[in-house]
N, C-alpha and C positions, 0 to 999 in steps of 0.2 A: 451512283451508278454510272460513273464518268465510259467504262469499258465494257462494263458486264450488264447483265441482268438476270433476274433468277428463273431458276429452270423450273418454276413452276409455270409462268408465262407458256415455255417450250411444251412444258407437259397438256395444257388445255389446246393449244393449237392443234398438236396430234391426236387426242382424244375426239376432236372434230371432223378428224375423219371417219370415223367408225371402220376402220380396216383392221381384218384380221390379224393378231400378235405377228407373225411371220412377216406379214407384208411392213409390218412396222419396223419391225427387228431390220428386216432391207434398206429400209429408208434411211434406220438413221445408222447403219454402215458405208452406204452407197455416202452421206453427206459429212461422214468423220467424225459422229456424236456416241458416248456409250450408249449401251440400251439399256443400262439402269434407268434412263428416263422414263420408260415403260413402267417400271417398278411406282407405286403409290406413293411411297416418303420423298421428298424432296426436298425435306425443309434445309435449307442454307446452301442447298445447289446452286452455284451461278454458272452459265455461260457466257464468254466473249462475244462482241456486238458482232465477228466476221462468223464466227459459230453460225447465232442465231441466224445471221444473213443467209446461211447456204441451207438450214431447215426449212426457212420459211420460203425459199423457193424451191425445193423439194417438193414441200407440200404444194405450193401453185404444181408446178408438173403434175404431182399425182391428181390433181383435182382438175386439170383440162384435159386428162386420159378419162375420167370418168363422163366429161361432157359429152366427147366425143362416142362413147357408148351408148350415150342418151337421146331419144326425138324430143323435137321441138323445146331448145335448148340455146336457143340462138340470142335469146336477147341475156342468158348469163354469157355465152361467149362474148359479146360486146361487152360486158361488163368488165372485163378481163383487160380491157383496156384503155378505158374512159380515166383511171387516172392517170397512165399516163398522156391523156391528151390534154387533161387538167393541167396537171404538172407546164405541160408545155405553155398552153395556154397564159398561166400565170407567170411564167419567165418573160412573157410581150410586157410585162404592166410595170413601167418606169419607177416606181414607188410599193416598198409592201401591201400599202394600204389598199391599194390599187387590185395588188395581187390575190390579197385577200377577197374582195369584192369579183373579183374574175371569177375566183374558185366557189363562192358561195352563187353567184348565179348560175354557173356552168354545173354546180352540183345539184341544181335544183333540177336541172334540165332531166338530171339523168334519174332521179331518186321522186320517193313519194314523199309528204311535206313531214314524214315523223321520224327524217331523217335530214337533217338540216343543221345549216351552223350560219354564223352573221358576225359581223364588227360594228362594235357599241363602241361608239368614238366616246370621248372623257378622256379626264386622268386619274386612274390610271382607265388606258383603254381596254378592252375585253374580249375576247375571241368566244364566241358562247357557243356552244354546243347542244344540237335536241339527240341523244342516244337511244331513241328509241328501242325497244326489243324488238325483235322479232316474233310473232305468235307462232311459226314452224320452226320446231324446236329439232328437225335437220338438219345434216350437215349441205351447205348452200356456198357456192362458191364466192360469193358476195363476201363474205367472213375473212375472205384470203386476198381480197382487194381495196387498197386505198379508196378507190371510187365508192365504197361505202367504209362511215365511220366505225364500227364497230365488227370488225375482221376478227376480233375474239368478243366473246359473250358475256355479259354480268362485270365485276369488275376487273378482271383485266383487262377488259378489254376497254374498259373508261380511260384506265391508266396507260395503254399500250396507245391507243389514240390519242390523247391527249399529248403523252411523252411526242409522239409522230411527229404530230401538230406541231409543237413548238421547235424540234428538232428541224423539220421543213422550214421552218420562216425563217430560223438562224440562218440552215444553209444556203438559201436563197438571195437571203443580202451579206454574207460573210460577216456575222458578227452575232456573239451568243445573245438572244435576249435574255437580259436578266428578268426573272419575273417577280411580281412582288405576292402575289397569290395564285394556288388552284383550287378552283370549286369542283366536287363530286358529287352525284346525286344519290348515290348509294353510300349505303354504312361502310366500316371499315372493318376489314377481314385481313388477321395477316398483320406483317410487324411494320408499324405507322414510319419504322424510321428506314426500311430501306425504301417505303412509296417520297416519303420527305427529298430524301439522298437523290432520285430522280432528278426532280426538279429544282432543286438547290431555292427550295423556298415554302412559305408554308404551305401546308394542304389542307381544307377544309371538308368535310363528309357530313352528309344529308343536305346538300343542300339545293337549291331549287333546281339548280341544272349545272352541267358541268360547264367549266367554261378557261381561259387564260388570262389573267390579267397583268398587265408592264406597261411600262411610260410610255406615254406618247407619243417619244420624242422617236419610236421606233417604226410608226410608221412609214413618217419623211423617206426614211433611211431608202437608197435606192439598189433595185433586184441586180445582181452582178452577175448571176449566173445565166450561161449559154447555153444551149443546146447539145454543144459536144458535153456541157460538163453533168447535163440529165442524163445524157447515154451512159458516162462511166457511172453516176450514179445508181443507176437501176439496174446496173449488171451483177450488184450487191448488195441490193437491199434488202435488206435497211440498215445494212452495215454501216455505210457512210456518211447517213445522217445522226448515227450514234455517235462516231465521229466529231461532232462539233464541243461532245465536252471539253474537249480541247482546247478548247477556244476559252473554256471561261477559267481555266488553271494559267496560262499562258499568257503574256499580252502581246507575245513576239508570234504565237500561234493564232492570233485574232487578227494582227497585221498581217500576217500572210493571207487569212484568209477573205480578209477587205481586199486586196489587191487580184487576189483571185488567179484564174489564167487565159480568161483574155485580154489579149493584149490589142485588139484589135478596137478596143476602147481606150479615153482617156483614163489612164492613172491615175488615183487618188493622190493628191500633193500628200503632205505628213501634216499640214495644217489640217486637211480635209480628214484624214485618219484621225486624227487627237479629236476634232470636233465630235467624229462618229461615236469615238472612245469614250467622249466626255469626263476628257482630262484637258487642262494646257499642255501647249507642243512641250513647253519646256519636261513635265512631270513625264511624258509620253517618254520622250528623248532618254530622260534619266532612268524608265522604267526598263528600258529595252537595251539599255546599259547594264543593267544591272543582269540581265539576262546574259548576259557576253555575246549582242548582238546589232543591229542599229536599222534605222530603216531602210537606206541605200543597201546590205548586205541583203535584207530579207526581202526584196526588189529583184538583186541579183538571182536569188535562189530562187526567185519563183520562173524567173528566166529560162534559169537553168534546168529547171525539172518540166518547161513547157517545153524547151530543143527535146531534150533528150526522150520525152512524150512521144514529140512528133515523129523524129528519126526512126523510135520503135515502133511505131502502131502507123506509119505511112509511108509514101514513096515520092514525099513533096523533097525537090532541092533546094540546094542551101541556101540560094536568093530567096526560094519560096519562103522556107521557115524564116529568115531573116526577115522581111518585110512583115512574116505575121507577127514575129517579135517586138518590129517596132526599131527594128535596127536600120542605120543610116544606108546602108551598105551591107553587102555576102562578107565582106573583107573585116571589117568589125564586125560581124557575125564572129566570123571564123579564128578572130583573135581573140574573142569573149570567150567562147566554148573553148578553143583549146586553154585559156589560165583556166578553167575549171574544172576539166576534164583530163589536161595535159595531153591530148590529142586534138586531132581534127574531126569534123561531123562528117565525113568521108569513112577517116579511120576506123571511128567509133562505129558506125552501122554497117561497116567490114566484118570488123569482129564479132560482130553479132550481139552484145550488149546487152 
């Protein structure tokens, strides 16, 4: 499921709202999805990770118009956005491992104990998970928020957390973990090889609890993402964190995404990327070769797509952008952007770009 995933996922999320046929048929006009999803058969429907991204905040909107109809309703409004304070939260913590343990205590703060998850250090190490059910069998806005694990019910919603789960830790330090198992705590419903295709590893069902388990060498690994890059992320989620399969097809798409785009950090040498990679420089070098690409160009590019970032979405000058690039001077700035742009950063956010 590198891109997609199946529209039955789509189809239990909207079934969770209990909203009249028409107000559905709206919804999923208003967000560019057929309404055959309405329709009962689904089997082999897939949609796109940007698809699903703009349904599932569809449905958040239509489900904080209902809060706001409702008394005494306030601690689901807060709910609404405790992950992302998590999220933020766990961006401060220098090491996954770290981040992991942020978000499990910060999770407890918010939740009752039969909703919980923890890091069971070993190797390999374990991300476990309690999915508790819920005994209101209502639609609750909790279901539509990361700040609780199970935002769908029974098992997709094991596998839709879980997939989350691991999609966030990748994104978080720019490198896909490979996993080497996932535990589920319920039976298996449904075709065992596109829940596999997920996670690019095995999958196990009935068993004690759900959980992740990958090397350990992934804890180390340190959190690269900023704050600017959680904002673009949640403008489409979960889009972006679907995004990281990317990563594990690619190894010039894993360099990019170890190097990141702040620059307002030290850069990972290529020694330090091979290490992360757990290949030698040499194998790395040759691997990125073979791609028709090298580390310095994918360096560049990532340069390139942070100016051209900034120029669009801000009203920082050239010295600004330059220094947050990391550039000696406006003047190499401005020599860099134009070989790559064949203009000036003047030019360029002239013409409107």
């Amino acid at each position: 499921m590198p891109k997609v995933i199946p529209a039955a996922y789509a189809k239990s999320a909207i079934r969770l709202l209990k909203r009249p046929g028409a107000e559905l048929a709206a919804l999923l006009r208003e967000v560019g999805l057929p309404e055959t999803l309405l329709e009962q058969d689904a089997a082999g429907e897939m949609l796109s990770a940007e698809q699903f991204g703009r349904l599932f905040i569809g449905i958040v909107r239509l489900s904080q118009q209902d809060l706001h109809e409702r008394s005494g309703t306030t601690g689901d409004i807060l709910s609404l956005s405790t992950y992302r304070l998590m999220f933020s939260y766990m961006l401060q913590a220098p090491t996954l491992a770290e981040a992991i343990q942020r978000a499990a205590l910060f999770f407890l703060r918010f939740n009752d104990a039969r909703q919980s998850f923890s890091l069971v250090a070993g190797d390999p190490a374990e991300l476990r998970f309690n999915l508790a059910e819920s005994e209101d069998e209502g639609v609750r806005i909790e279901h539509f928020c990361m700040g609780k694990l199970n935002w769908l019910p029974g098992l997709p919603g094991r596998i839709s957390a879980l997939y989350m789960w691991h999609r966030l830790c990748s994104w978080m330090t720019g490198s896909f973990i490979d996993l080497a198992a996932v535990n589920v705590d319920l039976p298996l419903r449904g075709d065992v090889a596109a829940v596999v295709a997920a996670f690019r590893a095995p999958v196990y069902f009935r068993q004690p609890h759900c959980s992740l388990l990958f090397h350990e060498r992934y804890l180390d690994f340190p959190v690269i993402r900023a704050e600017g890059d959680l904002n673009r992320m949640l403008e489409t989620f979960p889009a972006e964190l679907m995004r990281a399969d990317e990563m594990a097809d690619s190894v010039s798409a894993r360099v990019r995404a170890l190097i990141g785009q702040d620059f307002g950090r030290d850069l990972p040498s290529l020694e330090e990327v091979a290490r992360r990679l757990h290949m030698a420089t040499a194998t790395l070098h040759r691997r990125l070769q073979g791609e028709g690409t090298s580390f310095q160009r994918i360096k560049d590019a990532c340069r390139r797509d942070s100016a051209i970032r900034l120029l669009r979405s801000t009203s920082m000058s050239g010295q600004e952008i330059a220094e947050r690039l990391g550039f000696s001077d406006a003047s190499a700035f401005l020599r860099a952007f134009k070989k790559w742009t064949g203009c000036t950063p003047l030019e360029f956010r002239q013409a409107g770009h």
